[in-house]
KOLVEXKOL-13829 format. One line per field, with one value per atom (N, C-alpha, C): x, y, z; atom name. Coordinates in pm, 1 decimal. Each point is the difference from the previous one (the first is absolute). Layout:
<pts>
xx (X / ...)
yy (Y / ...)
zz (Z / ...)
a (CA / ...)
</pts>
This chain:
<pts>
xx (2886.6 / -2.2 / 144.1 / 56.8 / 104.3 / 9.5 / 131.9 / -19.6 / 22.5 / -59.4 / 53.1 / 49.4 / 114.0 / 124.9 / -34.1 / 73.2 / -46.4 / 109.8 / -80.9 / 58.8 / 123.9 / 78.6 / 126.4 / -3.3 / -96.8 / 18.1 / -151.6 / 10.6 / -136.9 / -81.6 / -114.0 / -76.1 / 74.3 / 43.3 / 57.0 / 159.4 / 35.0 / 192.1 / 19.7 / 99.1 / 115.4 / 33.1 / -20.2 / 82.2 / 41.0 / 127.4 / 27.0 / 0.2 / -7.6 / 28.3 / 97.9 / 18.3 / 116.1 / 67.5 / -85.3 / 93.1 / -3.8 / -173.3 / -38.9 / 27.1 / 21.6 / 41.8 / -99.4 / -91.7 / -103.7 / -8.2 / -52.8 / -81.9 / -147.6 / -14.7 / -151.3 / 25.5 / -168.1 / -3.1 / -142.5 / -13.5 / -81.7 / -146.7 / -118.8 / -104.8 / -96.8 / 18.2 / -90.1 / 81.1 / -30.6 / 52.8 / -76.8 / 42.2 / -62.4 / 47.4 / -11.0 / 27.1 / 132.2 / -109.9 / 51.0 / -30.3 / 68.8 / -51.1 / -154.3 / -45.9 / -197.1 / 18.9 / 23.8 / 23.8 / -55.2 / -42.7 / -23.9 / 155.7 / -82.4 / 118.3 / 80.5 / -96.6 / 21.1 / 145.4 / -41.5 / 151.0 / 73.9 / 19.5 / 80.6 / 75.5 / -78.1 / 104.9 / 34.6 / -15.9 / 28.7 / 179.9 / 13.1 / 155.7 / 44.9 / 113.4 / 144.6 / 13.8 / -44.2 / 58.7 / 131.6 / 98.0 / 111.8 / 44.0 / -127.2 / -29.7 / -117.5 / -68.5 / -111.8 / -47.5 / -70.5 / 56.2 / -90.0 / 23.9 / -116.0 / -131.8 / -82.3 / -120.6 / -50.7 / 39.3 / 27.3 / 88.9 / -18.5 / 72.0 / -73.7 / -18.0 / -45.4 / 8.5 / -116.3 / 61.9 / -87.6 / 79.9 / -9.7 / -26.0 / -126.7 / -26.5 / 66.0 / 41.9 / 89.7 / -33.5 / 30.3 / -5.6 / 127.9 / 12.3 / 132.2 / 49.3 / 133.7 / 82.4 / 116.1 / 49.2 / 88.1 / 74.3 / 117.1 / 52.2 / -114.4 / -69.6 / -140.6 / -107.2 / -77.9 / -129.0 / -24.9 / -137.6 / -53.7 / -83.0 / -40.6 / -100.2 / -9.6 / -130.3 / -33.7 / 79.3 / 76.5 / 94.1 / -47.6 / 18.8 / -43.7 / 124.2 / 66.0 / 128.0 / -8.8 / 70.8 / 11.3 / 142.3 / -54.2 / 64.6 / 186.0 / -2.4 / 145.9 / 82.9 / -135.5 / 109.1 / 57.1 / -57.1 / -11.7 / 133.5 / 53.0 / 88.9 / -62.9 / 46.0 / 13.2 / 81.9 / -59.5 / 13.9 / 85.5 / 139.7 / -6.6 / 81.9 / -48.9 / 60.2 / -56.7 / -82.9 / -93.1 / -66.7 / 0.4 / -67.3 / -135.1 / -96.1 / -174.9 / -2.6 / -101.8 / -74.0 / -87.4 / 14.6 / -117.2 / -114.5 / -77.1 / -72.0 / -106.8 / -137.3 / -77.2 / -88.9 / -7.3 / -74.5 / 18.0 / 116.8 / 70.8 / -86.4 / 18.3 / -99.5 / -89.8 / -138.6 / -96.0 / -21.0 / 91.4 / -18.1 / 141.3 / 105.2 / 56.0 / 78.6 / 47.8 / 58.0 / 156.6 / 116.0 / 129.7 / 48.7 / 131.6 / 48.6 / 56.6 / -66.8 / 124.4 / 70.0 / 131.0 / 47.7 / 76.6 / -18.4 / 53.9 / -151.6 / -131.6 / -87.2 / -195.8 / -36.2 / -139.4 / -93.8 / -97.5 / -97.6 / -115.9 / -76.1 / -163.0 / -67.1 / -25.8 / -120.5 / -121.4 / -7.7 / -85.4 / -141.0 / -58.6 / -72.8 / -9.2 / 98.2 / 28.6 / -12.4 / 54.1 / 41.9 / -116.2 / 53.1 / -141.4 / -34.3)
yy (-4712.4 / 64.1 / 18.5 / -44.1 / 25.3 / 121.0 / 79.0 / 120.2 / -51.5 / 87.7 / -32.9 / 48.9 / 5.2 / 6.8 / 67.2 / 117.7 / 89.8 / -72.3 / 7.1 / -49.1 / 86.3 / -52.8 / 5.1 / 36.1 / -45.9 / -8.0 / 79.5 / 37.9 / 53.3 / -11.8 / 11.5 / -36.6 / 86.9 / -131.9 / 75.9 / -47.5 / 7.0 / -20.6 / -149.5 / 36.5 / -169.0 / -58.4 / -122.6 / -46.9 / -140.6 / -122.3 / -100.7 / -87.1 / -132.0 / -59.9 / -26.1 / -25.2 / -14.4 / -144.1 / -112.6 / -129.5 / -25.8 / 46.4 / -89.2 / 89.7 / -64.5 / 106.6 / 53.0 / 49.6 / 82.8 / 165.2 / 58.2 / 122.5 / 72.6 / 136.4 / 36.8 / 99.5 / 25.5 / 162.5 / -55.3 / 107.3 / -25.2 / 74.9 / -104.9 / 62.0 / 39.5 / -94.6 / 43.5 / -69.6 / 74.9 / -40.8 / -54.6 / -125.6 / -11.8 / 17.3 / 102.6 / 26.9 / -114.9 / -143.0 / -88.0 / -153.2 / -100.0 / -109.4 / -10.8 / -26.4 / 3.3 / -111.8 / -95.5 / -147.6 / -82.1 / -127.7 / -119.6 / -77.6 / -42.2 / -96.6 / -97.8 / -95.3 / -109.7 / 65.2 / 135.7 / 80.3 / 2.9 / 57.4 / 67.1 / -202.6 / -44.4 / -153.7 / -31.0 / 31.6 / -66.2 / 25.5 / 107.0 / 46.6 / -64.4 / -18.1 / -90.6 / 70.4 / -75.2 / 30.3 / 98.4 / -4.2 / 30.3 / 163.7 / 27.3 / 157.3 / 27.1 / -54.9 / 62.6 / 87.9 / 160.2 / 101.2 / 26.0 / 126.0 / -0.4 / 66.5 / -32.2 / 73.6 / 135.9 / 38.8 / 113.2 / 114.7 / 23.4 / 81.1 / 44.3 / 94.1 / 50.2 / -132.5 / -57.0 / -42.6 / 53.2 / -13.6 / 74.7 / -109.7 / 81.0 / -106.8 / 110.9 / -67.3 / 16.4 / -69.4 / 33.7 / 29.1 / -91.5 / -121.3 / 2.3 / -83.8 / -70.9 / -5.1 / -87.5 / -104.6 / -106.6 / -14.5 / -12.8 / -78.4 / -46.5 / -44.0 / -103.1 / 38.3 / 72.6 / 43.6 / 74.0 / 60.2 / 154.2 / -101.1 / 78.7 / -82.3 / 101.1 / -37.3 / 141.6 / -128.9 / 72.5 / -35.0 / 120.0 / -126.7 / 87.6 / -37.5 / 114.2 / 8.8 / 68.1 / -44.8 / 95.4 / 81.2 / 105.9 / 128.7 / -103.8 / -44.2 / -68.4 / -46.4 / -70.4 / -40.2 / 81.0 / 98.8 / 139.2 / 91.5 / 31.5 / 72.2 / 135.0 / 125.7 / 28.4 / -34.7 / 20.4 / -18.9 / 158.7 / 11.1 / 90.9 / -11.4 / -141.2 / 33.5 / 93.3 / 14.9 / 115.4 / -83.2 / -107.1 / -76.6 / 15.6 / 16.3 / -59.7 / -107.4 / -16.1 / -125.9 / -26.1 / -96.5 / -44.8 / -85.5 / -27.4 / -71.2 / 82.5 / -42.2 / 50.1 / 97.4 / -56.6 / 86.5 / 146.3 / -14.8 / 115.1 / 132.4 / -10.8 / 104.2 / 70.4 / -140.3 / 88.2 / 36.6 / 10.1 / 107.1 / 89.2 / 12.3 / 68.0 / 75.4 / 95.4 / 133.3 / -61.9 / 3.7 / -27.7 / -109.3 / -9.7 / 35.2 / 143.9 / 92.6 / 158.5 / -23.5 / 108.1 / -6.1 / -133.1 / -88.0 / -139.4 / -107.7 / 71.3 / -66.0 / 4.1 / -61.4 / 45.6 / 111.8 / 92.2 / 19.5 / -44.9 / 19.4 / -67.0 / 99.7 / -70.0 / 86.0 / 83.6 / 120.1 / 139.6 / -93.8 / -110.1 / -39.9 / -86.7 / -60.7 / -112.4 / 101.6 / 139.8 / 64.2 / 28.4 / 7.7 / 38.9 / 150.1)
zz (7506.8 / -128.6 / -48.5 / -114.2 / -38.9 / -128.7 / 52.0 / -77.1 / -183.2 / -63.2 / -163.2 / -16.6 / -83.2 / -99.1 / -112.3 / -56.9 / -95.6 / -65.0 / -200.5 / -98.6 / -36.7 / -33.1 / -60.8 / -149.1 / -67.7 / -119.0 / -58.7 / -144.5 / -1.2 / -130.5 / -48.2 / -108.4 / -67.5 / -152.7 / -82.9 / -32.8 / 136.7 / 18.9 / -87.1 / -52.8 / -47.5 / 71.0 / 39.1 / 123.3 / -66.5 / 54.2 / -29.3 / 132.7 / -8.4 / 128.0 / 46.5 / 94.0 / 99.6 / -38.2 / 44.2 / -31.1 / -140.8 / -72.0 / -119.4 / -115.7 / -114.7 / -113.5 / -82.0 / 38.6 / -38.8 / 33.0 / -48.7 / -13.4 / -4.6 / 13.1 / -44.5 / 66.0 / -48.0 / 69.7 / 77.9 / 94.7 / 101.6 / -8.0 / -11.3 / 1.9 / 108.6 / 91.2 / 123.2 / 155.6 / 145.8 / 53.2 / 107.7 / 85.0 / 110.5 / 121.6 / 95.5 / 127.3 / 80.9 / 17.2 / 18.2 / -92.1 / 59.2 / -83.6 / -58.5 / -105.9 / -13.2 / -107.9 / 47.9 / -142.0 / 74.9 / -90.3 / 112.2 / 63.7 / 99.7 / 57.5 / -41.2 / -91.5 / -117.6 / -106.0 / -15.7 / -92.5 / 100.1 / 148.9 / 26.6 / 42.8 / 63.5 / -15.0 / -54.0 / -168.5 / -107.3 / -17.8 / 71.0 / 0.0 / 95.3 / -40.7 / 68.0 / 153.0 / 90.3 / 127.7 / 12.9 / -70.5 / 2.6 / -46.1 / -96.4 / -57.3 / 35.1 / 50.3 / 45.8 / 108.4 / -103.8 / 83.1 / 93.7 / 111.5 / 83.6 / -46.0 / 64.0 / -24.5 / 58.3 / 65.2 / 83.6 / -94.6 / -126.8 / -75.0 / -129.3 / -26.4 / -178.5 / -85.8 / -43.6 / -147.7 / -114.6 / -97.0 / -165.8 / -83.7 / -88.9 / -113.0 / -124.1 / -54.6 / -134.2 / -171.6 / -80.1 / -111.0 / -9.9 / -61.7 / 53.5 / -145.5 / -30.6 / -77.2 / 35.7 / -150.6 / 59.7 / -110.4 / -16.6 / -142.8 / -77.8 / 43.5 / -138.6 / 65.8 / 69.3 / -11.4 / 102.7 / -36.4 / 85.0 / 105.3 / 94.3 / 105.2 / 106.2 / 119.9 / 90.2 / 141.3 / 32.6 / 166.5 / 87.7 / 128.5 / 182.1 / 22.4 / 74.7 / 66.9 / 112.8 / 75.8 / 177.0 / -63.1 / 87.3 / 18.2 / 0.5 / 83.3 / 65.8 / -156.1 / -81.2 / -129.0 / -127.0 / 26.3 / -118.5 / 27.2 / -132.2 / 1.2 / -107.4 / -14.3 / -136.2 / -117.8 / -90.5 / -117.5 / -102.1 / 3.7 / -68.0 / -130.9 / -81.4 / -116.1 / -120.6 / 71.2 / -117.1 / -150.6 / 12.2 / -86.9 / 17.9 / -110.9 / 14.8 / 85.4 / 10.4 / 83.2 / -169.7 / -23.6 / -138.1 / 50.5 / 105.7 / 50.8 / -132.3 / -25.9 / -96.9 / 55.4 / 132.8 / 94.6 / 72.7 / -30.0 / 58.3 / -51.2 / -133.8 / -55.4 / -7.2 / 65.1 / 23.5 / 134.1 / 74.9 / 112.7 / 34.9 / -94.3 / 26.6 / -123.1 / -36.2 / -31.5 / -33.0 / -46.2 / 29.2 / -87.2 / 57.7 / 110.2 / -20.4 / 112.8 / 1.5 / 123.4 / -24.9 / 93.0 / 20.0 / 6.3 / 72.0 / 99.6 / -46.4 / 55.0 / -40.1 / 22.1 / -99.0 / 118.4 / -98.7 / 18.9 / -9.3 / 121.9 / -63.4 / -82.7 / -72.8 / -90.3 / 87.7 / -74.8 / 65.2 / 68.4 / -100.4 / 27.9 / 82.2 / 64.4 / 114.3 / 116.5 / 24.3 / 124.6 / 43.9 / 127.4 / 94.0 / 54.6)
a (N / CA / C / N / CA / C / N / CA / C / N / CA / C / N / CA / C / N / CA / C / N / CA / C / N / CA / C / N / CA / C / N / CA / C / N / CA / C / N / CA / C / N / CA / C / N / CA / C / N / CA / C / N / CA / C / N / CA / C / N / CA / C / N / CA / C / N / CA / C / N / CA / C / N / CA / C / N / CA / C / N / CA / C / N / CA / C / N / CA / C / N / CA / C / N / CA / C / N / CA / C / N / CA / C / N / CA / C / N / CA / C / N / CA / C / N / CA / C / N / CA / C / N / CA / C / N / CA / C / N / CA / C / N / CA / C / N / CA / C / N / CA / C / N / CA / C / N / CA / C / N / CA / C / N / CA / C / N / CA / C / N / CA / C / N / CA / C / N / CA / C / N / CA / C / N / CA / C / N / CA / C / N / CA / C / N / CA / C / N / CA / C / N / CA / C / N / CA / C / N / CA / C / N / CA / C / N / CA / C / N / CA / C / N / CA / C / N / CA / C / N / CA / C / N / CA / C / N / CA / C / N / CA / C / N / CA / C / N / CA / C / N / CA / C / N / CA / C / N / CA / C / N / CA / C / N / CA / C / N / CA / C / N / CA / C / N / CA / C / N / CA / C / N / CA / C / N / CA / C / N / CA / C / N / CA / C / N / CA / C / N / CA / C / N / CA / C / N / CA / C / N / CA / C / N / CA / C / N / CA / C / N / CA / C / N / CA / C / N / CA / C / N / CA / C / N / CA / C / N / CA / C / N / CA / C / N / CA / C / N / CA / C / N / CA / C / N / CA / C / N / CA / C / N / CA / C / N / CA / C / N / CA / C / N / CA / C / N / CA / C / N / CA / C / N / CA / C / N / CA / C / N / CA / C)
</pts>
């Protein structure tokens, strides 16, 4: 049994990537890897991270367009330029940005 790894990062937070020049904010997390295999090969031997770590699906953002990204914990940085995230989606589940990060809506919380 291998122990799990508590997230770093949390529903809501800004975060940017590490190598790639993107952004988002983070909507849900998975413990550990939960993608197919077919994706996780699809990445370059060379960045391809482990599976044995948090990854985050995101809301995410590029010079030219919005789109939903899975990232491992390993490639995530924060994000603190205090800019929106403009993904369209962002909206209907979250509040913000306050502070420097979103809320979920009263009606998302559990």
């Amino acid at each position: 049994m291998t122990a799990m790894q508590t997230a770093r990062f949390y529903i809501g937070q800004i975060v940017r990537h590490r190598l790639f020049p993107f952004r988002g904010v983070i909507f849900d997390v998975d413990p550990e890897f939960d993608n197919t295999e077919e994706w996780y090969q699809s990445i370059p031997e060379d960045v391809r991270p482990r599976k044995d770590q948090p990854f985050y699906h995101l809301f995410a953002e590029n010079s030219e367009t919005e789109y939903i990204a899975y990232v491992s914990e390993q490639n995530l940085l924060p994000d603190d330029s205090g800019a929106p995230i403009r993904h369209p989606q962002v909206g209907d589940l979250f509040d913000g940005p306050i502070e420097g990060s979103y809320r979920l809506k009263i009606e998302h919380r559990n």
